[in-house]
N, CA and C atoms as a LAMMPS dump frame, in Angstrom:
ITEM: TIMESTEP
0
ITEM: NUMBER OF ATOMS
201
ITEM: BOX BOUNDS ff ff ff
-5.0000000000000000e+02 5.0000000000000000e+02
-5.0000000000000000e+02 5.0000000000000000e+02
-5.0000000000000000e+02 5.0000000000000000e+02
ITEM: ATOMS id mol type element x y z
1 1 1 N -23.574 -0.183 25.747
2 1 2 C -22.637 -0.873 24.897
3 1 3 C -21.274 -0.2 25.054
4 2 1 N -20.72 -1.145 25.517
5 2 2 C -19.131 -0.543 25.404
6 2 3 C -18.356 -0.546 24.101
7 3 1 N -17.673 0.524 23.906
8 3 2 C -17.03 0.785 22.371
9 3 3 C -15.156 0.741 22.81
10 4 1 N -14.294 0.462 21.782
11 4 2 C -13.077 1.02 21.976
12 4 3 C -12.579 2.14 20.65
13 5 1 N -11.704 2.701 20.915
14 5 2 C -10.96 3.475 19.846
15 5 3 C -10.014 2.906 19.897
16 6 1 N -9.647 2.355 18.194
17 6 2 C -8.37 1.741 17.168
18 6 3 C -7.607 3.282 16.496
19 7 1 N -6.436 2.946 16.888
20 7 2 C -5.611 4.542 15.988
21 7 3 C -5.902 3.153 14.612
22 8 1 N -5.618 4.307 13.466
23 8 2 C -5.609 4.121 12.277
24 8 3 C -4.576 4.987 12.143
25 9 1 N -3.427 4.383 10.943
26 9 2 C -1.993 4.932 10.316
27 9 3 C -2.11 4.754 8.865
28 10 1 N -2.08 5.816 8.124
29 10 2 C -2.203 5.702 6.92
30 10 3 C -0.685 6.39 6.483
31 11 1 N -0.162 5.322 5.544
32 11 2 C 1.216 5.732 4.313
33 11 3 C 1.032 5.949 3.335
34 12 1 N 1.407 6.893 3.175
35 12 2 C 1.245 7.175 1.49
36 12 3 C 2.399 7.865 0.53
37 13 1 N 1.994 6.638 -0.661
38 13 2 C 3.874 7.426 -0.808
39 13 3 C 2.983 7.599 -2.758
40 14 1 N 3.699 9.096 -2.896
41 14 2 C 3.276 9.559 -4.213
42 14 3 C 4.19 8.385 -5.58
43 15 1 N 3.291 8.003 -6.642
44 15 2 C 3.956 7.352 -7.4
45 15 3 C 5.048 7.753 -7.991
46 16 1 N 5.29 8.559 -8.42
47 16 2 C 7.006 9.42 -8.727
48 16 3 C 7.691 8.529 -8.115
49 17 1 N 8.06 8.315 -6.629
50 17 2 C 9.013 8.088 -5.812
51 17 3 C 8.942 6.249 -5.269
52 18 1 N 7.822 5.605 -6.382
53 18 2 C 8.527 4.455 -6.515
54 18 3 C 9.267 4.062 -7.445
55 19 1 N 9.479 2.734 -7.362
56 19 2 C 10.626 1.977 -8.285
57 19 3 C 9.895 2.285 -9.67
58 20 1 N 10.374 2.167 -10.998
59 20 2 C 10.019 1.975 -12.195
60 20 3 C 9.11 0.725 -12.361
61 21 1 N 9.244 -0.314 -11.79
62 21 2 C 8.482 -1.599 -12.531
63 21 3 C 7.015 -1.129 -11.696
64 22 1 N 6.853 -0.853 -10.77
65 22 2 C 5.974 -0.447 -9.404
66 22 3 C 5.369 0.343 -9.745
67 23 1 N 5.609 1.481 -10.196
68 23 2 C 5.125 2.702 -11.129
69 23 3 C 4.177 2.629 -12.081
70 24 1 N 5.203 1.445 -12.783
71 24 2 C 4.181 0.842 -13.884
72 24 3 C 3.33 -0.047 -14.018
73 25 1 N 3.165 -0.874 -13.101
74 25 2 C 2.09 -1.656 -12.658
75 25 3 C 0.294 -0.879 -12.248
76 26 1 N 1.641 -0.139 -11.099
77 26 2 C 0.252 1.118 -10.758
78 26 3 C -0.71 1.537 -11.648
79 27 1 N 0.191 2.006 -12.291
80 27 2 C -0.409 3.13 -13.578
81 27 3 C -1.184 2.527 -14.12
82 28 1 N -1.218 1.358 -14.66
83 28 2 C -2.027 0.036 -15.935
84 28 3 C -3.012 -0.085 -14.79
85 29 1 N -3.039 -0.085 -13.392
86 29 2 C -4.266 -0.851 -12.846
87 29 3 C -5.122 1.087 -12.404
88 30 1 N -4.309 1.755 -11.849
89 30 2 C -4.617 2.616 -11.412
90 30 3 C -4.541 3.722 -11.435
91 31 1 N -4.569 4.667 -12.638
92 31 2 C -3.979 6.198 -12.529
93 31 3 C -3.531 6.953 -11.696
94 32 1 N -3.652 6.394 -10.077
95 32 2 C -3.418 7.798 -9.707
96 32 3 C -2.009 8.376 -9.044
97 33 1 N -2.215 9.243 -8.371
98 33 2 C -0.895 10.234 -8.308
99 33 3 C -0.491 9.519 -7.288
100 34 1 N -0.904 8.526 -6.161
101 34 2 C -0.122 8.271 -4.94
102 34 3 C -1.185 7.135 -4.735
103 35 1 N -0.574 6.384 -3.944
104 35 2 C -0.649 4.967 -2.97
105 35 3 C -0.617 5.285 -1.739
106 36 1 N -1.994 4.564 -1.187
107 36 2 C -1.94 4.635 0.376
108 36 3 C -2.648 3.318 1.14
109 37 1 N -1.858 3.277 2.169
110 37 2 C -1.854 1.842 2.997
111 37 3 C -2.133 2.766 4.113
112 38 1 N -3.402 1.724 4.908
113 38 2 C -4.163 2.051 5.735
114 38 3 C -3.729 0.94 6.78
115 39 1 N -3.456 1.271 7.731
116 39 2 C -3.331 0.197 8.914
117 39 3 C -4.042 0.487 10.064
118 40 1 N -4.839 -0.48 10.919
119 40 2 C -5.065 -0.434 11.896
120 40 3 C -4.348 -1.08 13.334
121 41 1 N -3.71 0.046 13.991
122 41 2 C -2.93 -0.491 14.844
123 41 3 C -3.392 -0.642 16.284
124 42 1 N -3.087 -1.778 16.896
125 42 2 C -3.456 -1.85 18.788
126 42 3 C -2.327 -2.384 18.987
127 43 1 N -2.521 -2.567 20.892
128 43 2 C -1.066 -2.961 21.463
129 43 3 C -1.017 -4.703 21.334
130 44 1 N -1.468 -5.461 20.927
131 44 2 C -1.389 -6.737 20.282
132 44 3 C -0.809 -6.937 18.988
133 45 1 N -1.271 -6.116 18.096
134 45 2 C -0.892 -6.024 16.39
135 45 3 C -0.954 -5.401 15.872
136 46 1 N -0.546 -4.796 14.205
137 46 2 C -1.365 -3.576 13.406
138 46 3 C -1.348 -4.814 12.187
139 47 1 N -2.508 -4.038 12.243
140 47 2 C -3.217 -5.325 10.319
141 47 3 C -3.537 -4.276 9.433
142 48 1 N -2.932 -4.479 8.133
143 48 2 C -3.287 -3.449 6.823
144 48 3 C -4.742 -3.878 6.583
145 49 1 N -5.487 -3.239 6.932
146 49 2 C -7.012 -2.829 6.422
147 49 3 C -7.032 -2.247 4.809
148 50 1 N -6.347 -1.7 4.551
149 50 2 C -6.619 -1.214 2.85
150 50 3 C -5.303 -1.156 2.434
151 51 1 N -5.177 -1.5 1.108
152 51 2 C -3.907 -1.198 0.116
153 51 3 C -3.238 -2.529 -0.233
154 52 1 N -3.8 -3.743 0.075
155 52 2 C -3.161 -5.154 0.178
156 52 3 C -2.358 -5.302 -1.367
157 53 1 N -4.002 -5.011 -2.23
158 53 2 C -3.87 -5.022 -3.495
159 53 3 C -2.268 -4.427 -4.428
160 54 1 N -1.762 -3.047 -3.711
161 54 2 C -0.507 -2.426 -3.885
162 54 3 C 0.732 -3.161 -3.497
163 55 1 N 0.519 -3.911 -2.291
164 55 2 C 1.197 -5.003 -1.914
165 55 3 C 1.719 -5.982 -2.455
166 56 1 N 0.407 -6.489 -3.463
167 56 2 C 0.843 -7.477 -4.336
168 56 3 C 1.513 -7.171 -5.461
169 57 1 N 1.065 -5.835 -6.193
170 57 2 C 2.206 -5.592 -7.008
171 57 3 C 3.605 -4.92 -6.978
172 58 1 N 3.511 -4.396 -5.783
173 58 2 C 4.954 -4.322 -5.486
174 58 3 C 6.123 -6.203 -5.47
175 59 1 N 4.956 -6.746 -4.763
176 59 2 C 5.728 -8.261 -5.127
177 59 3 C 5.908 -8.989 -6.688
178 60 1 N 4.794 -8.446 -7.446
179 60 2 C 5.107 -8.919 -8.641
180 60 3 C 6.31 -7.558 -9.361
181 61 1 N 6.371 -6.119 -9.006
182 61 2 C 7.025 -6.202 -9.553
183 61 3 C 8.716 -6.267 -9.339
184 62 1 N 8.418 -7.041 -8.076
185 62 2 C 9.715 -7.416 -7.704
186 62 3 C 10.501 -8.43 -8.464
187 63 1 N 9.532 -9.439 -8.798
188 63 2 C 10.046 -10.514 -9.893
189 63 3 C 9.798 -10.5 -10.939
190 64 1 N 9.594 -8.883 -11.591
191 64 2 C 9.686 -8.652 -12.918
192 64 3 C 11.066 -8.885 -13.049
193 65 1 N 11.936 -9.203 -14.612
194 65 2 C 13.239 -9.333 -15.123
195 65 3 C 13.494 -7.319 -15.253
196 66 1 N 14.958 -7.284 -14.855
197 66 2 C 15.436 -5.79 -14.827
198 66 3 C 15.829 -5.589 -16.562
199 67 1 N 15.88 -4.152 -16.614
200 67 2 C 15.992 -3.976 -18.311
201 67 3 C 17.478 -4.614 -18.864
């Protein structure tokens, strides 16, 4: 059986050092100290394998109203 090796790239950015609305989204769904997005990259594409979910609330809290 032939196999290949996929690099995997993981980001991770500690919650401190996002936005306020982002922060706070996190926090209500997820306690923890940092966010990480997992990608799997080849020379065709890279597709986020984990963290989609963070994704989406960074979009919602993009269209939260500012204070």
């Amino acid at each position: 059986m032939q196999t290949r090796s996929l690099p995997i790239e993981s980001w991770v950015y500690p919650t401190v050092d996002l936005p306020p609305a982002l922060q706070t989204l996190v926090q209500q769904e997820d306690p923890r100290r940092e966010i990480v997005l997992v990608f799997v990259v080849n020379p065709e594409k890279t597709v986020l394998n984990d963290g989609e979910k963070y994704l989406e609330m960074a979009a919602r809290a993009a269209l939260r109203p500012g204070p």
